[in-house]
Structure formats: structure tokens, C-alpha cells
C-alpha positions as CSV (number, residue, x, y, z in Angstrom):
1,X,-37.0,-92.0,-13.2
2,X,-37.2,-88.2,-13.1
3,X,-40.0,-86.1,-14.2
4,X,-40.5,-85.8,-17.6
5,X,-39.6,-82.3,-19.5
6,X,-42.4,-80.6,-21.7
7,X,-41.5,-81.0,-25.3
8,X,-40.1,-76.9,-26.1
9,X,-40.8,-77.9,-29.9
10,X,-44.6,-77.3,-30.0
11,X,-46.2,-74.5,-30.8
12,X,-46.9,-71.7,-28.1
13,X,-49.4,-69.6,-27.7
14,X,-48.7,-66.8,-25.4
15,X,-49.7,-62.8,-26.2
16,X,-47.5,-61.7,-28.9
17,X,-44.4,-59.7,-28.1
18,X,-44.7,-56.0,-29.3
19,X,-42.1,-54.8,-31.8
20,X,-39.0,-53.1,-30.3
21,X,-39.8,-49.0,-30.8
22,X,-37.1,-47.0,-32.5
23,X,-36.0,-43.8,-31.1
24,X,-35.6,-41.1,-33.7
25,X,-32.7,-38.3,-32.9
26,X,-33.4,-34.9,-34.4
27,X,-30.6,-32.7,-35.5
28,X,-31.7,-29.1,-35.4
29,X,-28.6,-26.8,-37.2
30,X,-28.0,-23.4,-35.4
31,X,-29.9,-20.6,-36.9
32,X,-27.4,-18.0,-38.4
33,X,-28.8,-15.0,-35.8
34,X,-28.1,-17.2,-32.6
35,X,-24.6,-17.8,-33.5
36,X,-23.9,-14.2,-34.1
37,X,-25.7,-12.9,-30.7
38,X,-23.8,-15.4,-28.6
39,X,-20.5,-14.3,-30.4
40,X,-21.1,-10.4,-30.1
41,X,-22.2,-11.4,-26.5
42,X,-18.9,-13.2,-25.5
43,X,-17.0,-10.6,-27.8
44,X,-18.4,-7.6,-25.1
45,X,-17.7,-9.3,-21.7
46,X,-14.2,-10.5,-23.1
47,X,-13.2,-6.9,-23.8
48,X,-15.3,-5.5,-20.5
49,X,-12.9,-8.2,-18.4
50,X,-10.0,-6.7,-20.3
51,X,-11.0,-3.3,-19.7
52,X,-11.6,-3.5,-16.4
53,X,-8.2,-5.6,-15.7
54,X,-6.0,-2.6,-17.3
55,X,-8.2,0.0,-15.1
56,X,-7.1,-2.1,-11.8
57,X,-3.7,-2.5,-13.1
58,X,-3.4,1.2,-13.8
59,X,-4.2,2.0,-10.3
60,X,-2.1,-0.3,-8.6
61,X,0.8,1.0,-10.7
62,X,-0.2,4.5,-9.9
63,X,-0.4,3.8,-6.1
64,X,3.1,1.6,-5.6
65,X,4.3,4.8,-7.8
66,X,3.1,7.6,-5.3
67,X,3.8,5.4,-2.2
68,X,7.4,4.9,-3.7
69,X,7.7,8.7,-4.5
70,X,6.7,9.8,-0.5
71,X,8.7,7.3,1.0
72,X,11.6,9.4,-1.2
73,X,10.9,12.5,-0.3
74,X,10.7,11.3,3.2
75,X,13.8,10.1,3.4
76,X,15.5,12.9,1.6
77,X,13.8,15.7,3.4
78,X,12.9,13.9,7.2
79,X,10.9,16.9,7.9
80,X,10.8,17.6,11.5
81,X,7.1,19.1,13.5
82,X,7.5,23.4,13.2
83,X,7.8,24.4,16.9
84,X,5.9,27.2,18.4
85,X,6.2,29.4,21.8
86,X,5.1,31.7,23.4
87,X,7.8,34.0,24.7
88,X,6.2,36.8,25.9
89,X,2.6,38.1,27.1
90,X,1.0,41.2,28.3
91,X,-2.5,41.5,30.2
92,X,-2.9,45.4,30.0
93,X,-7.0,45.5,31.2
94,X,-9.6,42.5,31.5
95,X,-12.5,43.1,33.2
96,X,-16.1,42.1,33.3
97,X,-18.8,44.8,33.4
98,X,-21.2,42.9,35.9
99,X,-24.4,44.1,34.3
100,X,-24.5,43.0,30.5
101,X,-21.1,40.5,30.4
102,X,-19.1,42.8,28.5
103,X,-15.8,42.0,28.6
104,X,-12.8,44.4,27.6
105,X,-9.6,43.0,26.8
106,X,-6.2,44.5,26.0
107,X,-3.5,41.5,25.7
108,X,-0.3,41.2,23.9
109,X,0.9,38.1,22.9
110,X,4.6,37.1,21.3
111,X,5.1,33.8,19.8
112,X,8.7,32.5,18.4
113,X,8.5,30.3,15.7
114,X,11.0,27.5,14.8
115,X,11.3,25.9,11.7
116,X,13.9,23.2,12.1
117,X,14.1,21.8,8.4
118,X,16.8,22.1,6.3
119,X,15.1,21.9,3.2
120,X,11.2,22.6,3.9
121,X,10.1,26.2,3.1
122,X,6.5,27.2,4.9
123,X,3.8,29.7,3.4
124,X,1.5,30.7,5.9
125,X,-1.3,31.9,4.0
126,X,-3.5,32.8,6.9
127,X,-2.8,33.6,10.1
128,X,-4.7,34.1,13.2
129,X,-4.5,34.1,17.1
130,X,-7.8,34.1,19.5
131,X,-7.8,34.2,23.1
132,X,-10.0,32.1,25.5
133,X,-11.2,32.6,28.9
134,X,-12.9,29.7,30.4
135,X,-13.7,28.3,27.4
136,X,-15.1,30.9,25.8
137,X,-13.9,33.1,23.0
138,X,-13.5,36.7,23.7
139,X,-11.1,37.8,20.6
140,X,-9.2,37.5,18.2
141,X,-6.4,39.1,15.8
142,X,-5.2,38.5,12.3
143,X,-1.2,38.4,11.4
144,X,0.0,39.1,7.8
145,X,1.2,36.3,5.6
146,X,4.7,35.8,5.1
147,X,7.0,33.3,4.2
148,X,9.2,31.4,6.3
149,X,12.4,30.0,5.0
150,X,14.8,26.7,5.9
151,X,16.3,26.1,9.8
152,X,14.3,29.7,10.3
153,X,13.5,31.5,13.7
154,X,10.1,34.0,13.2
155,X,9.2,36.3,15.6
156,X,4.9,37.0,15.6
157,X,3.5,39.9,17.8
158,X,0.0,39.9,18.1
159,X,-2.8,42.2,20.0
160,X,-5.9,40.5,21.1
161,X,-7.8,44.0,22.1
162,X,-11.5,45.6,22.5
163,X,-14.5,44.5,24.2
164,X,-16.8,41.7,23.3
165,X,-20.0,40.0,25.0
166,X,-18.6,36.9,27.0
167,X,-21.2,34.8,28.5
168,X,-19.3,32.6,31.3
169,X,-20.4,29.8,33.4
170,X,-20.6,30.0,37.4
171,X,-17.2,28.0,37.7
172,X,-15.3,30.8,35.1
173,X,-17.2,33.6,37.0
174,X,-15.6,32.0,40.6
175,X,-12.2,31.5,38.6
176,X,-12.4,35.5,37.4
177,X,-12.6,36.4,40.5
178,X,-9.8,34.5,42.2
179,X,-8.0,36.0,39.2
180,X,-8.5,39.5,39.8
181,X,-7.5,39.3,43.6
182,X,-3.8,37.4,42.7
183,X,-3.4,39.7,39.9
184,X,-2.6,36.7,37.5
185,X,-5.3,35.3,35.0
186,X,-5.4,32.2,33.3
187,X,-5.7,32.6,29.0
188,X,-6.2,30.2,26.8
189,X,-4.6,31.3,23.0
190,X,-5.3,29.2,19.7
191,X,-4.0,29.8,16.4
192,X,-6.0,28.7,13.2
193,X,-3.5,28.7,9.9
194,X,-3.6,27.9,6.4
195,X,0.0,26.5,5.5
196,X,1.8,25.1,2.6
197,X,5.3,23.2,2.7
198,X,7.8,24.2,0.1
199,X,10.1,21.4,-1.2
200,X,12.8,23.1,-3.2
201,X,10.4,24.4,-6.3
202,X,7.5,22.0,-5.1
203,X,4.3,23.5,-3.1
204,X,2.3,21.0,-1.3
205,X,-1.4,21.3,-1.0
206,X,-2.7,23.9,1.9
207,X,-2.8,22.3,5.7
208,X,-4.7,23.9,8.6
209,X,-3.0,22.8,11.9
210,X,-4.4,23.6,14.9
211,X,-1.8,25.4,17.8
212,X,-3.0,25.4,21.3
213,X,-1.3,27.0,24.0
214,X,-3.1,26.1,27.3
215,X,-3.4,27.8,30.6
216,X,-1.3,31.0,29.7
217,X,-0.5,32.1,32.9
218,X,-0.4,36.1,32.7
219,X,0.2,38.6,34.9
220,X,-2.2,41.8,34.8
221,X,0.0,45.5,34.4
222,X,-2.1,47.6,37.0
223,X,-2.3,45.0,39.5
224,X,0.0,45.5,42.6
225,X,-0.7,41.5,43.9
226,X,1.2,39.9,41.8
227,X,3.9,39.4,43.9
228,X,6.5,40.3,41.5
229,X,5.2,37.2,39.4
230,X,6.7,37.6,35.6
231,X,5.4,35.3,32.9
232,X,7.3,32.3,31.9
233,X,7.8,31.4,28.2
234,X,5.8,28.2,27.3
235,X,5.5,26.0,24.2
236,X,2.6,25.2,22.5
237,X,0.7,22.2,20.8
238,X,1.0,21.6,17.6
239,X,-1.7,19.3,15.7
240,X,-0.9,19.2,11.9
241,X,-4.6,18.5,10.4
242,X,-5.5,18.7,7.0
């Protein structure tokens, strides 16, 4: 015989069970102000994204616009780099007073020009020409503006002339003299413009390039050891800088 269950039908008496709680939800309705901040707020950064989405818009259109245009122009006009020489040069005095580093200077200087375009006009607004001796400035001269036309050729005679305080190094003092005993000394000549490109009736905005024409090899008038040396034409660099 097994053992014998407990009779479940008696009474029991245990600690009481505690009621089951009831959990209240509250239901708080949106205060009128609330509602009308967050819509005004949602309202102003809708319109700021929408503002600031037709801004970038805008500028990309403007940009593919402009990029379009100067690849047009390009390929109409293919405008080719202005050429410049110089053709002839004349040293009529440079010397060096040995006391104070006065420097006269008498030099003539010819450059040629060549604008090879077909439809590219060129203002040159300013003008000027300076001439270097071992790296040092020792004058300069200023040309008229003019106006250069299409597939032009312009001839430019400068004089670089006077006397000016050059202060040179040991190495353009031994150069000087090697200079004055062949007869032949060694310029340097920039030119510093202010250009603008004509496109049929369109200007462009002003350029200044920068022309240098390196180690002008020049034969001095007086001097009787030159050999018979004559200068030879050269052409310069051109460096179109804005």
C-alpha cells in the first residue's frame, strides 16, 4: 500500500495572499502652446533645408554653366601663348664707379612681339622693361600702352639709361670684371605688364604675366675686344600669372 495523500479539503491556514495591485495609466492631452512650438519649429528647419537645397542647386547650375561656357570659348578661339624676343640690343656705357657703387647704364633694348591668334585682341595697359645685372636691379623704362590686334607682329624699343646705386656681391663684382676685359656683358631684362584679352567685343579681366629674358648676351659699343661679337636675337619666357 502506498502512502496515504493529505485530505486537500480541509481548511488551510497559511498567510493570506495580498490582493493583486491595479496599475492606473494616465492620459495627459497636449497643451495647446506645445503643439504650436513644435509645429513653428519643424515649419523653420523644413524651409531652412529647402532654402539651403536651392542655394546648392543654384551654384552647381551656375558652375556646370561657366565650365560649359570656357570650354566653348576654348574651343572656338584655341588661343595660342603671345611670343616675345628680343631682336636687337645695345650696351652704349656700363660702368661701376669703384668708390660709392654707382652704376651708369646706357642700354637699348628691341623686343618683337608676336601675337599668333586669329581672334584674340591684347590691351597692354602697362608696360615696363628693367634690366638686371647679377641679380640686382639697376633700371628701368616705361613703354606707352597700345593695342595689339589679331595674328599681329609689334615692334617695342626701349632705353634702360642713367645711373643708379647697385650694390653687388663678390661673385657679380668678379663677373663685371671678366665682362669689361671681353667687351661682352651679361644682362638680365624683365618685363612686368598689365594685359587684357579681347574676344570679339568681350574684355577679359586684367593679367600680369611675367617675361624674362635671361643672360642677354650684349656687346659694349666702345670696346675694341669684342672680337667682332654681334648680339644674337633670343626669345624670352613667358609666364601668364594672374
Amino acid at each position: 500500500m502506498g502512502s496515504k495523500q493529505p485530505d486537500l479539503n480541509g481548511a488551510y491556514y497559511g498567510p493570506s495572499i495580498p490582493p493583486p495591485t491595479k496599475t492606473h495609466r494616465r492620459y495627459d492631452s497636449p497643451g495647446l502652446g506645445c503643439c504650436c512650438f513644435s509645429c513653428i519649429g519643424s515649419c523653420l528647419r523644413c524651409c531652412g533645408c529647402c532654402i539651403l537645397s536651392l542655394i546648392c542647386n543654384i551654384l552647381i547650375a551656375v558652375a556646370v554653366i561657366l565650365a560649359v561656357a570656357a570650354l566653348i570659348l576654348w574651343l572656338v578661339f584655341r588661343p595660342n601663348a603671345v611670343k616675345f624676343y628680343v631682336t636687337d640690343a645695345n650696351l652704349n656705357r656700363f660702368s661701376l664707379d669703384p668708390n660709392n657703387s654707382n652704376l651708369h647704364y646706357n642700354l637699348d633694348l628691341n623686343f618683337t612681339i608676336r601675337n599668333p591668334n586669329q581672334r584674340v585682341g591684347i590691351y597692354y595697359d602697362e608696360f615696363s622693361v628693367s634690366g638686371y645685372y647679377g641679380g640686382q636691379r639697376f633700371g628701368s623704362g616705361n613703354v606707352s600702352s597700345f593695342y595689339q590686334g589679331h595674328k599681329n607682329t609689334t615692334v617695342i624699343v626701349t632705353k634702360i639709361e642713367g645711373q643708379n646705386l647697385v650694390v653687388l656681391g663678390d661673385g657679380a663684382r668678379a663677373d663685371l670684371k671678366e665682362d669689361e676685359k671681353s667687351g661682352i656683358y651679361k644682362v638680365d631684362a624683365k618685363l612686368r605688364m598689365s594685359v587684357r584679352f579681347k574676344f570679339w567685343v568681350i574684355k577679359s579681366w586684367k593679367f600680369k604675366p611675367k617675361i624674362k629674358c635671361d643672360e642677354l648676351k650684349i656687346p659694349l659699343v666702345s670696346s675694341n675686344s669684342t672680337g667682332g661679337f654681334k648680339f644674337q636675337p633670343m626669345q624670352c619666357d613667358f609666364d601668364l600669372s594672374n
